[in-house]
N, C-alpha and C positions, 0 to 999 in steps of 0.2 A: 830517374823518371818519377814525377810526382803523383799524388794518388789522383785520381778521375772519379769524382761521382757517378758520370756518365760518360761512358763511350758508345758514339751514333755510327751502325756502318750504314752508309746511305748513301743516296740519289744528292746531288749536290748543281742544282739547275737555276736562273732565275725566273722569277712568271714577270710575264707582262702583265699587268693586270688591266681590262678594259670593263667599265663599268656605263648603263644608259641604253640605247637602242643599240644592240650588239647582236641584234640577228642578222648575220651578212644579206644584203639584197643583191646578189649579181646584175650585170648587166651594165657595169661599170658604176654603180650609184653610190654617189659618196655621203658618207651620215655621219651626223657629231655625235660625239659622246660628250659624259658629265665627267667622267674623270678617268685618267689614266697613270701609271705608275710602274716600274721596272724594280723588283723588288726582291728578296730572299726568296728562294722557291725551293722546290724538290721537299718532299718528305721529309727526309732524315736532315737536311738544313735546316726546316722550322721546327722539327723536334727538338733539335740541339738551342735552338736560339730564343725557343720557349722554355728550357728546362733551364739553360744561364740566365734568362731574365726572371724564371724562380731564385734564383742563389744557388744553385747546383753547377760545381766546378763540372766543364762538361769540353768535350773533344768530339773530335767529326774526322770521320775517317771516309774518304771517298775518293773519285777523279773529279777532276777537270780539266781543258784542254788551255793549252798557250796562247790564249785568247782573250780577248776585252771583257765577253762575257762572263769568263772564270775569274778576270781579278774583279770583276765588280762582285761579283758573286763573295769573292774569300773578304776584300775588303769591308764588305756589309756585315759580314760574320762575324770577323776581328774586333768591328766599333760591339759589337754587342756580347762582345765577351767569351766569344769562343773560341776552341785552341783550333785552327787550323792547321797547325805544324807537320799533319797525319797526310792533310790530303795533297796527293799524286799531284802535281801538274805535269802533264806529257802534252809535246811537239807531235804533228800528224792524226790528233783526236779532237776532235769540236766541241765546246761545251753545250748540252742542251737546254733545251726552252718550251718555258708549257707558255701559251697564250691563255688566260682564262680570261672569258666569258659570260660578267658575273652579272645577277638580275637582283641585287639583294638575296632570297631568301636560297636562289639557287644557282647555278652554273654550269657552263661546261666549258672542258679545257681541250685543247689543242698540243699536244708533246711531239718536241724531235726530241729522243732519247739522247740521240748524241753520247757522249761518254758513261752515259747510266750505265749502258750497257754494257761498255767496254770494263766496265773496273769487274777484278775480280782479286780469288784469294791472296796471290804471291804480291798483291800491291797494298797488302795491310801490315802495318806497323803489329809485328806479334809484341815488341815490350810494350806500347802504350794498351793495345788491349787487354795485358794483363794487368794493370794496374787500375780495370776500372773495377766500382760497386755494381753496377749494372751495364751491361750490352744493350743496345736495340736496333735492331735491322728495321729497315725502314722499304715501302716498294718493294717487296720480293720479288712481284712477277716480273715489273722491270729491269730486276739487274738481274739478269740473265745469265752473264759471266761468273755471277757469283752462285747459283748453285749446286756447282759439281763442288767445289772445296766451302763451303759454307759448315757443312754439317763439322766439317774438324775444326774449324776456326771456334764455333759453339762446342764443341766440348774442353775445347783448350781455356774456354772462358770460366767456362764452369770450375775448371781443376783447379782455376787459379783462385774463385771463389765468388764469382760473378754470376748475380741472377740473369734470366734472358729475356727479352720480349720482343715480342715484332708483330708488325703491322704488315698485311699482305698489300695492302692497299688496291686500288683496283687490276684489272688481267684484260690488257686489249687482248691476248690472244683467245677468251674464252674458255679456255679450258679449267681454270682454276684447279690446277693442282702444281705442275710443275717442280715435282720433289716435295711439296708441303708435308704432304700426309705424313712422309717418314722422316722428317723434320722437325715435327711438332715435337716429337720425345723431347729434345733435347731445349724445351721454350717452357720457360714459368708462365708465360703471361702474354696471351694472345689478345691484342687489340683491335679488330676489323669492326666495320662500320656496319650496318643492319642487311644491305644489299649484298655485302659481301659476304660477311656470316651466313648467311639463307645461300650463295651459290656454291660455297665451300661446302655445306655441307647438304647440299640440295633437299633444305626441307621451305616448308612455308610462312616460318613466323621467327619472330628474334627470339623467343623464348627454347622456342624449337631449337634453334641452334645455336644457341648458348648453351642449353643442356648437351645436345651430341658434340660440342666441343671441349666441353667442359669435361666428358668422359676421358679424351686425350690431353690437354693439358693442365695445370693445376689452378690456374686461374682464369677467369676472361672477361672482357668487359666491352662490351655492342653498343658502339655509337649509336643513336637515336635521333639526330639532328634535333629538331626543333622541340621533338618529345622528351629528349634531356640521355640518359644512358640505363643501361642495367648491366649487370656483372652479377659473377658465381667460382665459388670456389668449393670446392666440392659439392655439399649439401646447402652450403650458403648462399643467401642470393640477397642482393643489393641493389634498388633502384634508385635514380635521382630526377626528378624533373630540374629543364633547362631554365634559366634564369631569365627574367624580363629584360632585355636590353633589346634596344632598338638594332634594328641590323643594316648595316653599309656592306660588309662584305663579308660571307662563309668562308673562302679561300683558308685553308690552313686551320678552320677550328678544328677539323679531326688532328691535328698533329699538335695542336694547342694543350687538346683532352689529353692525348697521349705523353707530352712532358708534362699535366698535373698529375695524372695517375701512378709514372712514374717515381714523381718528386716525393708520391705518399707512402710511395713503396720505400724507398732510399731513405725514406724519416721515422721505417717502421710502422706507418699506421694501418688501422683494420682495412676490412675490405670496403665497408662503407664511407669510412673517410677519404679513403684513396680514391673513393668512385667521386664522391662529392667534392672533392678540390679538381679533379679531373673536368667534371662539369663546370665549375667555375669557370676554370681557365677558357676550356672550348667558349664555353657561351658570352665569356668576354670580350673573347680573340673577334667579335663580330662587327664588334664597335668602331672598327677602322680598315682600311684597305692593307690586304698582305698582314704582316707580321707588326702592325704599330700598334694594335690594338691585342697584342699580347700582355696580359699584368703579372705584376709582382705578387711575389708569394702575401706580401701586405694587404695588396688588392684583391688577392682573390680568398683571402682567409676573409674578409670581410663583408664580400658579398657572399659568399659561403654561410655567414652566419647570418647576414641579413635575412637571405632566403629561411632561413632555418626558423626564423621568429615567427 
């Protein structure tokens, strides 16, 4: 088994992507749009296929179903460089589909989980997981199946010598917890986005809870959309504002952020480096529909530095 920069347990779905007058009008009324695209989706997909479009040897462990949409889904992964060898395809399980709904600066998406759901712990390759540098659960609240054996899969990561991070991402059920709380022990580095951080830990402001999460895990870093990010590790705290680029589509900058944040962590770098390539990457990833507007670690060391002048 070869060594893994990164191993992704994740949601492994395609989005539709619909961009232009995309507020449904029922009533049977039919309306154009500017652009459309069938493209890499699910969390822990664009994590993975932003962290190999850095240079990070990188693997994706998940389901998919015996379906059109699961080989377009692994085929799109494969061109971009990532090991799909991990993930499940099972007979009887449908692959899922977010529809997103994008306006430029913002969106909303549409999910049939479909086999998000279904994957759980006994369908994870235990030798490839140990052979990563780092872990990252991707969508907690959505994969479902996987939080009763999750917490051993995370300490088995660790034993072997892997840091952990994971992204809650959002919680249609509302509850925002779903085993989190007693979960976090075992996570270096929690990456949730400003609305999510604020309902995790039901205060009022991102600074607010970055601090009371930061009491729980050792590091963290609060997407800020268009305000750029901020991050804390223990005492230390790190902000970056987001990068001038024109924006075509947000889809996937949070999971953009989260393979540069990664990549800084995997290269050793401080907490404000790693927050500041993180922002690159996110506020690059906006430049194009889905995951094309993803950069190279070239690309984003260089607007990183641009910004920095």
């Amino acid at each position: 088994m070869s060594h893994h920069d990164l191993v992704v347990l994740g949601d492994c779905n395609p989005d539709l992507l619909l961009s232009g007058d995309v507020i449904p009008r029922f009533g049977q009324a039919e309306q154009l749009l500017d652009a459309t695209e069938l493209t890499i989706g699910g969390s822990g997909a664009i994590v993975a296929a932003g962290a190999a479009r850095l240079g990070l040897n990188t693997a994706l462990i998940g389901l998919v179903g015996d379906d059109e949409l699961g080989r377009i889904q692994l085929d799109a992964l494969r061109a971009r460089s990532v090991d799909v060898g991990a993930v499940v395809v099972e007979r009887g399980v449908s692959t899922g589909l977010s529809v997103v709904l994008s306006r430029g600066g913002d969106r909303a998406i549409l999910t049939r989980p479909g086999a998000v759901g279904a994957f759980h712990a006994d369908l994870v390759d235990r030798e490839l997981l140990g052979s990563a540098r780092h872990v990252h659960v991707s969508s907690y609240f959505l994969q479902v199946g996987m939080h009763t054996g999750l917490p051993a899969l995370l300490r088995e990561a660790r034993e072997a010598g892997a840091a952990v991070s994971l992204d809650t991402n959002w919680d249609p059920s509302g509850g925002w917890n779903g085993g989190l709380r007693t979960l976090l022990s075992l996570v270096d580095c929690l990456l949730p986005n400003e609305e999510e951080a604020r309902r995790i830990t039901r205060t009022d402001s991102p600074r607010a809870a970055a601090a009371a999460l930061a009491a729980q895990v050792p590091t963290v870093a609060v997407k800020l959309g268009a305000a750029g990010a901020l991050a804390r590790s223990g005492d230390a705290v790190a902000e970056s504002s987001a990068l001038g680029v024109e924006v075509v589509d947000t889809t996937g900058a949070g999971d953009a952020f989260n393979a540069g944040f990664i990549a800084g962590r995997v290269r050793g770098e401080n907490l404000g480096a790693c927050l500041g390539l993180a922002v690159a990457c996110g506020s690059l990833s906006v430049r194009a529909l889905g995951v094309d507007g993803q950069p190279t670690l070239e690309e984003a060391e260089r607007a990183r530095q641009a910004a920095a002048r």
